[in-house]
N, C-alpha and C positions, 0 to 999 in steps of 0.2 A: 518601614520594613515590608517588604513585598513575599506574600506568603502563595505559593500555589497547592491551591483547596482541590484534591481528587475528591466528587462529590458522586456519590452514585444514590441514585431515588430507585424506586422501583419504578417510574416510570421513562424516566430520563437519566442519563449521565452528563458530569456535567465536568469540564475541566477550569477553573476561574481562577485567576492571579487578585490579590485579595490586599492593599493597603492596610496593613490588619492599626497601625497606631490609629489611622482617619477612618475605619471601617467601613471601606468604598470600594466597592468594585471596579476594577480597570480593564478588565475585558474576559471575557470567558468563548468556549468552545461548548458547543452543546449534541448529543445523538442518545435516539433513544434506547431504551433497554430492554434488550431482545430474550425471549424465555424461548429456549431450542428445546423442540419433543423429539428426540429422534434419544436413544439410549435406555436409561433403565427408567429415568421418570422426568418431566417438564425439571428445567436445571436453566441458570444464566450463563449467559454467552460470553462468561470472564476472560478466555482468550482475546476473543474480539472487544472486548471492555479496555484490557489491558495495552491493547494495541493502539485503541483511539487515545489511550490518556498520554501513552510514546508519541505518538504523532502528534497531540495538542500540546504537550509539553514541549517538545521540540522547536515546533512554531511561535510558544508563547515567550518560549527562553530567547529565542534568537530574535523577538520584537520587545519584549519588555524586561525579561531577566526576571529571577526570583530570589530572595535567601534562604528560604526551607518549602518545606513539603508537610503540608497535612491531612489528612482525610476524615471525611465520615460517608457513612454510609447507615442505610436504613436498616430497622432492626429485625430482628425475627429469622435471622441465618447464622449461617457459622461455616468455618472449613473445614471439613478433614482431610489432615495431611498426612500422606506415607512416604516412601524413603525416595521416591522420586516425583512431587507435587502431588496432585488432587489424587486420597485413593478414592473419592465417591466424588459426583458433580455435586455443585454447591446448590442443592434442591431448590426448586421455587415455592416459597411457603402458600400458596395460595392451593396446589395441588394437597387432592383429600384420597387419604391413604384407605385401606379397604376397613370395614366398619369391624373385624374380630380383632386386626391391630390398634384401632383408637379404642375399643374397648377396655385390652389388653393396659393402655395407657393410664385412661381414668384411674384403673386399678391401682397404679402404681404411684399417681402424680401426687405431690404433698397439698396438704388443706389450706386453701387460702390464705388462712390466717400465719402460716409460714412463710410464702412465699409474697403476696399481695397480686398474686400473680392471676386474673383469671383463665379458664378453659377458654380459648378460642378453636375457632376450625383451623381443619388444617394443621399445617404448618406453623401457626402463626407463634407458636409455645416452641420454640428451640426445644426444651427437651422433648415434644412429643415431634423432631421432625430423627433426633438422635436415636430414639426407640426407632422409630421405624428403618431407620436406614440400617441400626442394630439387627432388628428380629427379619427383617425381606432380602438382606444380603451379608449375612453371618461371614460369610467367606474374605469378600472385600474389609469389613468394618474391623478383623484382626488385623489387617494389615497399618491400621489409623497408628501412627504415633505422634501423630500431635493437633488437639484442637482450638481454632481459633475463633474469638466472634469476628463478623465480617466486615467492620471498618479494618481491623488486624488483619484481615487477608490480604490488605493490599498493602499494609506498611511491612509486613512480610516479603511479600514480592517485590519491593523494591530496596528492600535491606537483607532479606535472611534470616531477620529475628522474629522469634515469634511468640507472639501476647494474644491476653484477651484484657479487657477493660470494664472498667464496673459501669458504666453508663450502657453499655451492650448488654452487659449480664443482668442487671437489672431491669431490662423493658420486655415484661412479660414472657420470661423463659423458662420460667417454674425451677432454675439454675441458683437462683440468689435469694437471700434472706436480705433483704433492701435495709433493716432496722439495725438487722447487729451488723453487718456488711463482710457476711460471707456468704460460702455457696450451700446452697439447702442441701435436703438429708437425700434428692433425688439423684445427685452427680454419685453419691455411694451405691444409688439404688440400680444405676445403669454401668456400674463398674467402671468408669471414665475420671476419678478421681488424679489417675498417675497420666492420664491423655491432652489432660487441660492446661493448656501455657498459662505464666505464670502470669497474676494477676496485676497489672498495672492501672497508675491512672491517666485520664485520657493526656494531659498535657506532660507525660514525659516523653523525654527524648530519648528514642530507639536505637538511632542509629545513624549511618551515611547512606545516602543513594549505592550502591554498589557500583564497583568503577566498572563494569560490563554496561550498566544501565545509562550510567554517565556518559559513558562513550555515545550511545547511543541519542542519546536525547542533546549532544554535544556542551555538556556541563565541563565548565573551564579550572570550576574547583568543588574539593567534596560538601555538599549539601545535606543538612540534618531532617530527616525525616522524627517526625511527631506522632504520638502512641496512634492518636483518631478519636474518635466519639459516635455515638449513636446521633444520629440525624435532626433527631427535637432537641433533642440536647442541645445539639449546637444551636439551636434556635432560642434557647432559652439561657445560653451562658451570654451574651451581652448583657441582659439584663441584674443577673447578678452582681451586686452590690451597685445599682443605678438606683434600682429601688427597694424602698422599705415595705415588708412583709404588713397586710399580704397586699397582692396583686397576681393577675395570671396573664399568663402567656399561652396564645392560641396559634401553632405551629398549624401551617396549613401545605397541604400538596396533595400526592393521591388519597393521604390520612389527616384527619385536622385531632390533633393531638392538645389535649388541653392541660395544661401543667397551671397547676392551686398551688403557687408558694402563700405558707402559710394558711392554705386549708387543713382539714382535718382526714386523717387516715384511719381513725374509726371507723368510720361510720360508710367505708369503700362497700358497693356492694358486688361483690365477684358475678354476677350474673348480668349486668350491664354493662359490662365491659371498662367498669373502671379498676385501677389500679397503681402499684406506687413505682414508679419511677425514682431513677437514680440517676442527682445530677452531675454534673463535672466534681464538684468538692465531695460526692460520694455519699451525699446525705439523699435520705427520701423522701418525697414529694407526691401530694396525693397527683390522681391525674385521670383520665377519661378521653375517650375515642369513639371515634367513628369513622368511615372510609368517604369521608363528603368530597375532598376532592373528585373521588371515582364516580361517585353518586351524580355530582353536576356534572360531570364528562356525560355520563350517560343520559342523563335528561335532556339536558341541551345540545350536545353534540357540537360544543363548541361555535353556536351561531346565535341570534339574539342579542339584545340592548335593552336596558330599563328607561323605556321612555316615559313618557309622562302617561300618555295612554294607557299604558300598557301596565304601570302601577295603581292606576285610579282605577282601573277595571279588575286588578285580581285581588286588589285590598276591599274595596267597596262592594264587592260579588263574592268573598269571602271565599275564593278558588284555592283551594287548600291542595298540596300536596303532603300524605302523611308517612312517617316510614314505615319499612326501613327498603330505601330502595335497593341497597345490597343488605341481603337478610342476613342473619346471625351472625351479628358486630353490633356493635355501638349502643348505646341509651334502652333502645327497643329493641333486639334481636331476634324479638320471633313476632314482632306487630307485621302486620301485609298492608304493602302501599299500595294507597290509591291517589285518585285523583278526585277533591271533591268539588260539588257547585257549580263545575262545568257545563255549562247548557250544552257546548260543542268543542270539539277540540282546539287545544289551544295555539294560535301563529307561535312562531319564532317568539317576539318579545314577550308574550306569557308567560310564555315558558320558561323564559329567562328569569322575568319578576319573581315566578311562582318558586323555580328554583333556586334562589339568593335567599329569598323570605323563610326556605327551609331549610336553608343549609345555615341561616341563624338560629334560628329556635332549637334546632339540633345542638347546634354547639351553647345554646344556653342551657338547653336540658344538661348536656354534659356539666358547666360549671356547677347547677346546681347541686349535682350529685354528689363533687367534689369539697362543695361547702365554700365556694370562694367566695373572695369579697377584695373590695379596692376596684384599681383601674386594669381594665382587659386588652392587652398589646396584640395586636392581631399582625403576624408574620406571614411572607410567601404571597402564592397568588391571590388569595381572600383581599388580602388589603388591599389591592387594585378596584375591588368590586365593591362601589361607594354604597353601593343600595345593601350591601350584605353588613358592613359597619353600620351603618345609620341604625339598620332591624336590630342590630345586636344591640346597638345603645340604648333603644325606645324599648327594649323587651327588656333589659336587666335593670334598666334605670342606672347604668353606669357610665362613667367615663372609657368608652374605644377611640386604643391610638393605633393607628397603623402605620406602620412601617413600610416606609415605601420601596427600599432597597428589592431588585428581585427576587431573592431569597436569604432567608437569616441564616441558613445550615451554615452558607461557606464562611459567611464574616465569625462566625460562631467559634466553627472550626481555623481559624487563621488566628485566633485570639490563644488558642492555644500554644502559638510559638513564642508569644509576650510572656512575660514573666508573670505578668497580673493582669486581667483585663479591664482591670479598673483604671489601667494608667493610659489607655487609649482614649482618645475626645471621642465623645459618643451625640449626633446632633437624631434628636425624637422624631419619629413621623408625626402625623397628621393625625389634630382632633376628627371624629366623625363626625360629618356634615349631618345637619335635622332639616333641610329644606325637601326632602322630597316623599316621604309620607304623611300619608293625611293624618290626620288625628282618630281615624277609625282603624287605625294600624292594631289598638290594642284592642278593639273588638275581635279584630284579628287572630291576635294571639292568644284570645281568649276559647275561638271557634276551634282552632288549634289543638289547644289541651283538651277542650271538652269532648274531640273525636279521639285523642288516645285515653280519656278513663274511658268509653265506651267500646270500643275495640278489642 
């Protein structure tokens, strides 16, 4: 069954036709994902989103052909919709709203211990992007009569019907009680209770392409569109039911997202950025972030190699990068990065080494927090990055498998049109290679922690 995955990242979009029985990608279209400032505040360029996935769909149909449509998309958005599409743009959650409206939010957002949701900046809390768009434009926000989370805005657009999803509502939106598996006391607190489509789960079937769209994308018969999912999620439903609790899954892209099946949701601590996620079956999951994808874009800038040099010199000279190199997220979100033991600044493959060896320990910091244990599946671009597996393995002292597919969101999401995804043949990445750290690796990771209890 040939599934086409509309896949939207915050950094990229992505259109990929998806073998979802053999879980393999057969070809995808890729363009990045554009934040336009021109209007009331930084918003996505969902017309022009909308328009690439017509034209990649188009192209994809008339060279490979599909049988359904599914989506996901990342979390931390929503739509509102009035009587003729968007009444507000679909805000970029990274934009930080004026400090008497986040105030105004704190005031109002429920305790942790209801939601498992923590305070992030920003946007990053669907309800504090809904207050603000509530209290800065009173006018337009009466006009909202229906809200969607944002993998649902585009099975919307291409059906008419409109959902939200518990794998959306549950990733840190202060919207969902993750335990009992409904919506917290906050959707009453912002008067949006009669505004919010109806709750689905990610693998139900919405609807048909509409025959306008069909027409357009030259679909020869009608085509079933599937509810969507939130983006880790999809990264974390192959795995479900391959393996036995626990084990974790390290969803990686501009956010490396750490999902503890079978960790402990006690002991979440809201001020580190961990919290409970909600997976495809609707159950909760402890889980922990940090923005490393972004983090290594910004370090290396996309250039460098872990040669052999270049690891023996920043493990052996104990050249420490420490976070949080985007501040107020993740593990540490008020620690200040430096760079340590540098005699001089660092080439290209340094830099590289220095940032892999961090954006491990980072994501081990996370498991820790989460309480996991078993084997660590490492998805997305991470797993390509041998020297960033092997850190994780010789730091946790566990078994990393990575997966080599290009990214887990779409096969995740394409599984969603299967009846079970357990009934698809599922073949494992790759054990992490130990050939290329010294054995002063863990003196490493030892200098490591001992500059964040000082700091």
């Amino acid at each position: 069954m040939k599934v086409a995955v509309l896949d939207v990242g915050k950094t990229n979009v992505k259109t990929v036709i998806v073998n979802a029985r053999e879980r393999r990608e057969i070809a995808a279209r890729t363009r990045p994902n554009r934040v336009l400032t021109d209007g009331l505040y930084p918003h996505f360029d969902v017309d022009g989103i909308f328009a690439f996935f017509l034209q990649s769909l188009t192209e994809l149909n008339a060279e490979f052909g599909f049988d359904a449509i599914s989506i996901t998309a990342h979390g931390a958005s929503g739509a509102l919709l009035g009587a003729e599409g968007l009444a507000l743009p679909v805000l970029d959650y990274e934009f930080r709203y004026p400090a008497e409206i986040e105030a105004a939010y704190d005031a109002i957002r429920p305790d942790f211990s209801e939601t498992f949701s923590p305070r992030l900046p920003g946007g990053l809390n669907l309800g504090a992007q809904l207050h603000y768009q509530k209290t800065a434009f009173p006018g337009a926000f009466k006009k909202v009569q229906t809200i969607v989370t944002y993998p649902q805005y585009w099975s919307w657009r291409l059906t008419g019907i409109a959902a939200t999803e518990v794998t959306s509502l549950g990733c840190h939106t202060d919207l969902w009680r993750p335990r009992q598996g409904r919506f917290s006391s906050l959707v009453e607190t912002l008067g949006i209770a009669d505004n919010l489509a109806p709750v689905r789960k990610p693998s139900d079937l919405l609807g048909s392409v509409t025959e306008e769209i069909s027409a357009k994308i030259g679909l020869a018969l009608p085509v079933p569109v599937y509810c969507g999912i939130h983006d880790s999620n999809a990264s974390l439903l192959p795995h479900l039911g391959q393996h036995e609790a626990p084990f974790s899954v390290v969803s990686t892209g501009t956010w490396v997202v750490i999902f503890a099946v079978g960790g402990d949701l006690d002991h979440l601590d809201s001020k580190r950025d961990t919290l409970a996620n909600v997976d495809a079956l609707g159950r909760a999951v402890p889980s922990a972030r940090f923005m490393g994808g972004r983090e290594f874009e910004l370090l290396t800038k996309g250039q460098g190699a872990a040669t052999p040099e270049a690891i023996h010199r920043v493990v052996e000279e104990r050249i420490v990068l420490t976070p949080s190199v985007v501040s107020g997220c993740g593990p540490f979100p008020d620690a200040e990065h430096r760079l340590v033991n540098a005699s001089n600044e660092l080439d290209l493959d340094g830099t590289y080494v220095a940032a892999s060896l961090y954006a491990a320990l980072m994501t081990k910091a996370c498991l820790d927090l989460t309480r996991a244990a078993g084997p660590v599946i490492v998805e997305g671009p991470f797993a390509r990055n041998a020297l960033y597996t092997e850190a994780l393995s010789k730091a946790t002292g566990r078994p990393v498998i990575a997966v080599s597919s290009s990214t887990g969101t779409s096969v995740g999401a394409a599984l969603l049109a299967l009846e079970s995804s357990a009934q698809s043949s599922f073949q494992e990445g790759r054990e992490a290679s130990s050939h290329q750290l010294p054995e002063s690796f863990q003196r490493y990771c030892a200098e490591w922690n001992a500059l964040l209890e000082t700091s």
